[in-house]
Every structure is written in structure tokens, then in C-alpha cells.
C-alpha positions, 0 to 999 in steps of 0.5 A: 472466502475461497482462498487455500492455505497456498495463496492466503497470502494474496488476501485482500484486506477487506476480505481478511477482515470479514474473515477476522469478524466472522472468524473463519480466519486469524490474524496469526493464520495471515501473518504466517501465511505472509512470512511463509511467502517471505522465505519463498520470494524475497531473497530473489526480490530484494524487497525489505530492509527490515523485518520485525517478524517476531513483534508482528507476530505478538502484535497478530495475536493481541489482534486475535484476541481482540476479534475473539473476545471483543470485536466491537473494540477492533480497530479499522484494520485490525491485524492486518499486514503492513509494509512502512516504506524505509523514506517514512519515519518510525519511531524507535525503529532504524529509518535508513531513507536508503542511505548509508548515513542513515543507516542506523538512525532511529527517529524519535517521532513517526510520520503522521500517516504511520502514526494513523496506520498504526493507531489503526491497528495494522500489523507492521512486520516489515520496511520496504526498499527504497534508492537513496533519498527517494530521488529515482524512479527504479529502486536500488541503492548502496546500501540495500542494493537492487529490488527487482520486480516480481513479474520478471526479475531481469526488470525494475519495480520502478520507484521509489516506492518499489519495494513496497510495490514488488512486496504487494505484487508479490504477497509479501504484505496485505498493504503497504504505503508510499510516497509519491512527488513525480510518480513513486507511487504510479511507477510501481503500481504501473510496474507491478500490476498493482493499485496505489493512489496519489492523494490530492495536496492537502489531503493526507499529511506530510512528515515532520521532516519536510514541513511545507513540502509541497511535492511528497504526497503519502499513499496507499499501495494495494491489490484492490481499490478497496483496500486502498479507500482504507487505507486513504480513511484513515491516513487523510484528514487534518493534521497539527504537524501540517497546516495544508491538511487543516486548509484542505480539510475546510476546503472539502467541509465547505464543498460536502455541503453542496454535495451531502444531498447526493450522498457524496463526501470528498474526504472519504472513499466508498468502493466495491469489494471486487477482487485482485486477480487471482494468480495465473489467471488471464484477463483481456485487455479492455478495449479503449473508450472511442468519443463520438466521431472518432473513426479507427484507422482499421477495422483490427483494434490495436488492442486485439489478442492484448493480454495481461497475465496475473499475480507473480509467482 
């Protein structure tokens, strides 16, 4: 790893736990570094509704000895930082789905794919903002107020999932999820210079809340394509709560069958371990792809002197 103490919070989490593993790093190291990025940036970004930083904190350490004493017994993502969107249902924790209706309310079973998240081992230390019910493509409402994106704060994160997308951007969190039924995963991502996959339906369940819902699709929301194939490992699959998982599961069983013999396998991701760009660093734009016959207008590309510059902060 070649991360200094003044931007481990910009961590990958397939490096961070290489890093557990071999112990050159701590979940107790990560988790400071997150909350000491907290106090920097939040106040001007708006990006959580709630913090549980002292429970995380004793849960980064059970990590710790989990990585210390028995490694072989660490979970998928052991220890690692994990913003829960304020939309998705937590048990025992206030669930406000940016409402003042809801603004105490405190749910008595948590989203399947929280469920997973957390049975995986993430450390949760935070609930990211959200408009109210979810219905906006920017992120503000009446009760939380306006979260603004990490790049320019004058812009929007986008929504609905925008807070997790700012707090991602911004090194506020390792990883954190999303939902997405007309763009509330692509917004933010788009917004925030950031990756986050909206899975097929099917694919990864639905709340309880909306049993049959057709449209909210749960996924991730990272730094790299890496991280987001751990994620979607362990948020996919059938569930009891969601009949459409069970459909889809047998669906993709019935299709590995015809795709084992290329090593393929519908229901779980592989990826390369390439890095987030690195704060302050430039990166070309890249060209776009031209099929075959397609003459450009001019010999100058559009995409000429194009450049997109990284890592808020």
C-alpha cells in the first residue's frame, strides 16, 4: 500500500483488507482515519443524518482482533467503513426516509441487503441523506437540508442516493450503498465521480417495506469496480422476503450451466484491483470508440485538451 496517514481515508476496500490480512493495517487505523475526514468536510457537505461513531469504533476493534488472533474467521468485509442510505431500514436505528414523519422512527427488521452487509462484517458508522421518500433527483430536504457535492459545493450530489455519493467522493466512508429506481445510484455516481451499479431486477432483494417493487433496485456505491463486485457478492442472491430473487436465482443457475465451461458465472463479479484516482491527479479524457466507416466532421476530436481532475478535497 503507498497510502499516508493524510489520505488512508481514500483507501480502497480490496486494499484495505490486503492491508488487514497482512497486518500492515487496522480497522481501528481505517476507521480514524474516516472520522478524522468527518470533522474535516462534513460540516460544509451535509452528507449524514446519523453517526454512530463510538459503536463503530468498538465494532473496528472486535475487527482488529478478529484479523489478530483469527484471520481465517474474517468475514468478507471485515472491518470495513459503511455508510447505510437513511431510505434503507436498520433495525433498532431511527430510519427518517428524509421525512419529518419519520424522524423518529426506529424499524424493527433491516433491509435484506443491510442484513448482508452487515452479517458480512462491515463496520456501519453512518446514515447517509436522502430527499424525502426518495422522490428527487438532488438530495435536500426538510428535514436534513441540502447536501452539497464535494467537487464544487455551489452543485448538487445528485440523488437520491447523494449523500452516499458525496461521502464516498469525499473519503468519508470506505463504501456505502444505494437504491436506484430512475437514476439514484447513476445520478450520484455521475455526480460524484464515483462507481455504483444498479443491478438487474431480481438480482439483489428488495425491502420489506415494498414487497413486489418492481422499480428500487439495492446497490453499491464505490471508488473502484472492485469494491463494488464485493459488495454486489454479498448483497445478491435469493432471498425469502423477495420472491423475484428466488425467480432470477434459478434463472441465472439454469444459464451458468451453459457458460461454466468459459469459467463464467452470472451471479458473481471478478475485477481487477485498479486503483481510484488519487487526489489531485489529472487524467485525460479517453477518446470515444469510432465503428467502422464513421467519418469525424474534422480532424480536431471534440474530446481534445478534455480533462477531469480527481478526488475532491
Amino acid at each position: 500500500m503507498d497510502y499516508t496517514d493524510s489520505d488512508l481515508h481514500y483507501i480502497s476496500t480490496s486494499e484495505a483488507i490486503a492491508g488487514f490480512r497482512a497486518k500492515e493495517l487496522s480497522p481501528v487505523e481505517l476507521l480514524q482515519a474516516v472520522i478524522d475526514r468527518i470533522g474535516q468536510v462534513n460540516d460544509q457537505l451535509n452528507c449524514f443524518t446519523h453517526t454512530s461513531l463510538d459503536r463503530a469504533m468498538e465494532q473496528a476493534r472486535q475487527a482488529e482482533q478478529t484479523y489478530a488472533n483469527s484471520p481465517e474467521a474474517a468475514r468478507p468485509l471485515e472491518g470495513v467503513p459503511c455508510a447505510i442510505k437513511d431510505w434503507h431500514s436498520v433495525a433498532g436505528a431511527i430510519t427518517t426516509y428524509g421525512s419529518r414523519a419519520f424522524q423518529d422512527f426506529r424499524p424493527d427488521q433491516s433491509a435484506p441487503t443491510v442484513e448482508r452487509l452487515l452479517e458480512a462484517g462491515v463496520v456501519m458508522h453512518a446514515r447517509t441523506t436522502t430527499p424525502e421518500f426518495a422522490h428527487s433527483g438532488a438530495t435536500h430536504s426538510p428535514l436534513w437540508g441540502i447536501t452539497r457535492n464535494p467537487w464544487n459545493t455551489e452543485y448538487s450530489p445528485g440523488g437520491s442516493s447523494g449523500g452516499a455519493g458525496a461521502a464516498v467522493a469525499s473519503g468519508m466512508t470506505t463504501i456505502a450503498d444505494g437504491t436506484d429506481g430512475g437514476g439514484s445510484i447513476r445520478i450520484p455516481a455521475s455526480a460524484n465521480g464515483i462507481f455504483g451499479y444498479k443491478p438487474p431486477f431480481g438480482r439483489n432483494p428488495t425491502d420489506r417495506e415494498h414487497p413486489g417493487e418492481t422499480v428500487l433496485h439495492y446497490g453499491p456505491m464505490t471508488r473502484t469496480v472492485a469494491d463494488a463486485a464485493l459488495m454486489q457478492n454479498v448483497m445478491s442472491g435469493a432471498h425469502p422476503a423477495d420472491v423475484y430473487t428466488r425467480c432470477a436465482t434459478r434463472s441465472s443457475s439454469r444459464h451458468s450451466s451453459r457458460t461454466s465451461a468459459a469459467g463464467g458465472s452470472p451471479c458473481r463479479w471478478t475485477s481487477g484491483t485498479s486503483k481510484w484516482p488519487r487526489p489531485s491527479a489529472r487524467t485525460p479524457a479517453p477518446r470515444p470508440r469510432r465503428s467502422p466507416g464513421w467519418a469525424a466532421p474534422s480532424r480536431r476530436s471534440i474530446w481534445a485538451g478534455t480533462r477531469a481532475s480527481w478526488a475532491p478535497g
